[in-house]
C-alpha positions, -999 to +999 in steps of 0.1 A: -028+273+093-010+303+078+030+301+078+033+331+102+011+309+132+035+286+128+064+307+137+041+319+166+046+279+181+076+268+199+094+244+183+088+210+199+117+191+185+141+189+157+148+163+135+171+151+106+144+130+090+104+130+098+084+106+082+045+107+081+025+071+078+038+038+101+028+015+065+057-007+053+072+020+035+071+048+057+086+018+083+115+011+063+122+046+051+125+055+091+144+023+097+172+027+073+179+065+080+182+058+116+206+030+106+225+053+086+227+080+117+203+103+114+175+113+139+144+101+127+108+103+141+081+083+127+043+098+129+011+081+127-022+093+128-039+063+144-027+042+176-009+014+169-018-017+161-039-008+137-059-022+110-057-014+073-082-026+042-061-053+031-056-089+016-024-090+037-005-115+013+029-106+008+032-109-033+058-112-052+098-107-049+098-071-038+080-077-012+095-111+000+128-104-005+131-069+008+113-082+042+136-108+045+170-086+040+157-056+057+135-070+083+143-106+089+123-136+086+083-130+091+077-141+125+046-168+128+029-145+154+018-124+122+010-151+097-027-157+095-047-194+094-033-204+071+002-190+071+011-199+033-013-199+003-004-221-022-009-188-049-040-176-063-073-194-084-088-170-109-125-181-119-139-166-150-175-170-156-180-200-182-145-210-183-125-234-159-104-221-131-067-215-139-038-218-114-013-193-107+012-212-079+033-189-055+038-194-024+024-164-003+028-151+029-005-139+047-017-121+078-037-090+092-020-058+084-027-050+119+006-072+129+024-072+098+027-035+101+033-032+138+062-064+135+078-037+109+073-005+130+089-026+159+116-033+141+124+007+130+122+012+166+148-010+176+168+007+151+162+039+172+135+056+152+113+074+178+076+073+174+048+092+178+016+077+174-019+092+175-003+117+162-023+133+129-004+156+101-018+187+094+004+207+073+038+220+067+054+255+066+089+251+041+118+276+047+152+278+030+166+248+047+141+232+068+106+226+073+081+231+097+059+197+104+024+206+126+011+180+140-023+172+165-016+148+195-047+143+208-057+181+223-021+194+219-008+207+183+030+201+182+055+218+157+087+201+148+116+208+123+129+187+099+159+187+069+144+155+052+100+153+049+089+118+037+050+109+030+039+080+037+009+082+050-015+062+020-037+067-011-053+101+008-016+117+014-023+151+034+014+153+027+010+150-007-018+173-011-001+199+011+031+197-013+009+195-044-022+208-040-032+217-075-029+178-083-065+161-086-065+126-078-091+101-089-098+072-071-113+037-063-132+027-034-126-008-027-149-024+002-137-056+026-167-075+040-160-103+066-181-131+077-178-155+103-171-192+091-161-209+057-171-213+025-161-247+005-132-242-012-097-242-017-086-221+017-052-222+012-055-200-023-069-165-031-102-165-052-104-137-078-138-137-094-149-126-130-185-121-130-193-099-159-168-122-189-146-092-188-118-081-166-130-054-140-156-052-123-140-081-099-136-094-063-118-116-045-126-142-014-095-147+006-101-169+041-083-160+075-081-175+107-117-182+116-139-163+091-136-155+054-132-116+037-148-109+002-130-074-015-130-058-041-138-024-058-167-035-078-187-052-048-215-026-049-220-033-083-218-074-080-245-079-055-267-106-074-232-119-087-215-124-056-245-143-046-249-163-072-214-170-076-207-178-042-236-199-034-227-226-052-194-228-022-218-227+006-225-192+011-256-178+026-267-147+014-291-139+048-256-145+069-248-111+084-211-097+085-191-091+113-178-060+098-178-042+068-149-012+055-130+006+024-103+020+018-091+041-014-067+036-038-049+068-056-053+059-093-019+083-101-002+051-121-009+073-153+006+109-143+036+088-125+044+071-160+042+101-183+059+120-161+036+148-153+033+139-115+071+137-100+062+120-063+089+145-050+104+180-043+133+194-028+139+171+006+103+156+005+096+124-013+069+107-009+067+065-010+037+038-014+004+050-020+013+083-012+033+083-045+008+067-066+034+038-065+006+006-070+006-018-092-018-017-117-041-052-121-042-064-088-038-031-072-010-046-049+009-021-026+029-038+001+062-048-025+062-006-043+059+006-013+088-010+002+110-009-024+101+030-027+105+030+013+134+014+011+147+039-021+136+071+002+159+062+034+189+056+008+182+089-017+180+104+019+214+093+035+233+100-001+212+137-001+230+142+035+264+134+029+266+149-004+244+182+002+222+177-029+182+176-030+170+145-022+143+148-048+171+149-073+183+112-061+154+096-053+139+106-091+164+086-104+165+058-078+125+052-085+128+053-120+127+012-122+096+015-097+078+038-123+091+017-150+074-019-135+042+004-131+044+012-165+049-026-176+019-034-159-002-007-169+003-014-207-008-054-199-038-037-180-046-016-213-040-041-232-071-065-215-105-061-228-130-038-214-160-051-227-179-087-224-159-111-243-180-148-255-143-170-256-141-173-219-114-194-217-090-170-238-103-144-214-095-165-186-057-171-201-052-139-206-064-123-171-043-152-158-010-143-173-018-105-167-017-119-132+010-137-130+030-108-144+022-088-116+041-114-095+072-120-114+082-078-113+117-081-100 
């Protein structure tokens, strides 16, 4: 829609803050600037609960602690069967299966999202759900969010613009539309049932003797999910890795789905993509802001979340962009990216024959992933 049909609508609402995407980090991005006093409305596209392509395990200190101090302690009502993993099992082809212990968190993002999104509201961020972002018109001091609620497009105004709405930001195409974005395509397929082994662990699978193409086999509540971005490729390896743990390859799955993940990491790292301008900054996958290995989202985008609402609150009271704060804040987020992206290089792309050195090293590359504090 062209900036002058914008002007045509009446203005709905106005807002200090307005944050698009009701993930973790678009959550706590709403929650702490309507701690801090500003009126804050949270949009998102899809009625909530809702479910998102996810493992749901809650990795790592950023994404442990920062629940606990900004949202409490995880309730059991969104903890899957089983609550805990004991950490994660990585099988390479031909070697033996190496431990990585860390005790995990786990559950459908269905809940742990909507516990979070519960939790903003009580801090008095108003919600709109259902309610899907279709662009922006920027003036001097304020922009102009439209949005589509159902038959009805609605136009609000807002100082401060945060995306957060995931790895296909309309937000982040609408504020940088000459950016291209490559992606993957992971794909979740879930059965009903078990298969035999350790339940209380994630499986990551190495089919090929060489780092990617991978997938994982992570069991909740009554059925068990296989992921991973190189599934279509790993047919007659899934199978024949899998059957050996009881699968059946004739079972049909209750549901198959995808997501995407925005493969920014590089751009973010070198500088050449700035997840920010003026008053909009954008968090999570919106921001390229995913860790490189395990493709992990849930800890960057609450501690970019988390960096948003504050860059925010400091941009009010001291009348400065809040671009210009929140580059700085989110340097150490770009910089654990950029750890992790160099251990990722560093791993070898092609078949390897020492298996067990392969299997060390995927392990530890792992394990790093975990211990970014």
């Amino acid at each position: 829609m062209r900036n002058w049909e914008y002007r045509q609508m009446e203005i709905k609402e106005s807002y200090d803050v307005i944050v698009v995407g009701a993930g973790p980090g678009g959550a706590l991005a709403a929650k702490k600037c309507a701690e801090g006093g500003l009126k804050t409305l949270l949009l998102e596209k899809r009625t909530l609960p809702r479910d998102k392509v996810c493992t749901g395990m809650i990795m790592g200190p950023w994404a442990h602690d920062i629940i606990g101090e900004e949202f409490g302690d995880i309730p059991g009502w969104i903890l899957a069967d089983p609550p805990f993993l004991k950490g994660h099992l990585i099988h390479v082809s031909g070697a033996e299966p190496r431990e990585i212990n860390w005790k995990t968190p786990t559950g459908w993002r269905r809940d742990i999202d909507f516990w979070m999104v519960e939790k903003a509201l009580a801090a008095d961020v108003e919600l709109i759900s259902g309610a899907r972002f279709l662009g922006l018109s920027q003036g001097a001091d304020l922009f102009d969010v439209l949005v589509q609620k159902e038959t009805e497009r609605l136009r609000f105004q807002t100082k401060f613009l945060v995306g957060a709405d995931g790895a296909t930001s309309r937000v982040r195409s609408t504020l940088f539309p000459g950016l291209k974005v490559p992606y993957a395509s992971p794909l979740r397929i879930c059965y009903q049932g078990s298969l035999d082994m350790e339940k209380d662990r994630c499986h990551w699978f190495f089919p090929k003797r060489m780092p990617r193409p991978r997938f994982d086999v992570n069991h909740k509540d009554d059925c068990f999910l296989i992921e991973g971005s190189g599934i279509r490729d790993l047919r007659s390896e899934i199978t024949e890795t899998l059957t050996k743990f009881g699968y059946d390859p004739s079972m049909k799955p209750i549901w198959k789905d995808g997501c995407a993940i925005a493969l920014l990491q590089a751009t973010l790292v070198d500088g050449s993509f700035v997840p920010c301008c003026g008053n909009a900054l954008l968090v999570g996958d919106a921001g390229g802001m995913v860790f490189p290995i395990t493709f992990e989202g849930i800890g960057s985008a609450l501690m970019s979340g988390r960096i948003a609402g504050e860059s925010i609150l400091e941009a009010n009271r001291t009348n400065k962009p809040a671009s210009a704060i929140y580059r700085e804040k989110v340097r150490p987020v770009i910089h654990a990216i950029g750890q992790l992206q160099r251990i990722s290089k560093a791993l070898p792309s092609e078949p390897q024959t020492d298996m067990e050195s392969l299997s060390r090293r995927i392990t530890e590359a792992y394990r790093k992933t975990l211990e970014i504090e």
